[in-house]
Phi, psi and omega in degrees: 000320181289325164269354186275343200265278197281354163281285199267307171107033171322323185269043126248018158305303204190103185288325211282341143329267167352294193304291205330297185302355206254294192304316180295359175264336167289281177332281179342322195277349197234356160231029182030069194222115143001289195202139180259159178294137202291323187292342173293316194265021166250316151318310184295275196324317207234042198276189171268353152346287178266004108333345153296289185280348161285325181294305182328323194282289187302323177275337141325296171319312188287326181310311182304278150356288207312303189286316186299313158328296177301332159276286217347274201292005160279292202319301217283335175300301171325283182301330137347284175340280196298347205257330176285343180296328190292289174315338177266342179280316228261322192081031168198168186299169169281135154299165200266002145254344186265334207280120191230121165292163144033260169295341210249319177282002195271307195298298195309310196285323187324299194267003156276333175268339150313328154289309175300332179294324183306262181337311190289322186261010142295315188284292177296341165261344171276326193298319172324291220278342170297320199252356190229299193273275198345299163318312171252002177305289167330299183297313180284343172302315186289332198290307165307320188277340156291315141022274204286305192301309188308330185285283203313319199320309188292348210291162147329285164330275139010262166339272201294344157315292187326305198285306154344291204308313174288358180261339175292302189301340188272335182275292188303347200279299183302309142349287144326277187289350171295350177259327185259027202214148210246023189307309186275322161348069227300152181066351201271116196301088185312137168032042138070020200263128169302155173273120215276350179300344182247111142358309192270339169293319166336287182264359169293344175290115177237096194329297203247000000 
């Protein structure tokens, strides 16, 4: 994710996909599915994720506005400057497609730098959200689904299921050692032990 984000730039075909795709590989990792169900990846579009990241966003913008509001008419003045300093160095005019007054440089930088802030703050919310909303996205995913086993765990149904099982497993189990072990076996000597009721076997034993 981290190279498709800052390398191949994958999320600007279709960013708000992209977020999208960050969660459903998460949801993926804890039910193993393939491909989630449209009404699930319809949960996600209209979770409070994304509503995060839509505030996230509209307050970038205004931020952006602010700072940008404050150069603009520097910027514009500058390259003014610059486009006559040229022409005079150059000794001939800018043609008359590259040539920007005033207003035409206030329009031109407003959307180059707004664009490049766009980029930086595309970049700076998946690095968030990879490194931040996931963690916790993850912890509430596991957190519900004990949830849900625990809600089963308890039903009746459940229980007596349970119970079935472990009294089967507990009958085989006494089976099983009931076959390969001589405990019940009438006359039979667990581990081969004199028998101790005769005296003279008694002291013929020598404890040290």
């Amino acid at each position: 994710m981290m190279q498709d984000t800052f390398k191949n730039e994958i999320y600007k075909q279709n960013f708000e996909n992209y977020i999208n795709s960050i969660y459903n590989y998460h949801v993926f990792y804890f039910l193993t599915q393939n491909k989630l169900s449209s009404s699930s990846a319809s949960l996600i579009k209209e979770s409070d994720f994304n509503r995060h990241k839509n505030n996230f966003f509209y307050h970038c913008l205004e931020y952006e506005n602010q700072i940008i509001k404050k150069e603009l008419p520097y910027l514009s003045n500058k390259f003014l400057d610059i486009q006559a300093t040229k022409e005079k160095e150059k000794n001939y005019s800018v043609e008359l497609v590259n040539k920007r007054n005033y207003n035409d440089f206030m329009n031109t930088t407003e959307k180059f730098l707004i664009d490049n802030f766009n980029v930086y703050s595309f970049k700076f919310y998946i690095y968030f959200v990879i490194n931040n909303i996931i963690e916790v996205l993850s912890t509430n995913f596991e957190q519900e689904l004990n949830l849900i086993v625990e809600e089963l765990m308890s039903k009746y149904e459940i229980e007596n299921a349970l119970s079935g099982l472990f009294f089967k497993k507990f009958s085989d189990f006494e089976k099983r050692i009931g076959k390969k072990t001589s405990f019940n076996r009438p006359g039979s000597n667990f581990y081969d032990l004199p028998n101790f009721e005769n005296s003279e076997n008694l002291e013929s034993i020598n404890f040290y």
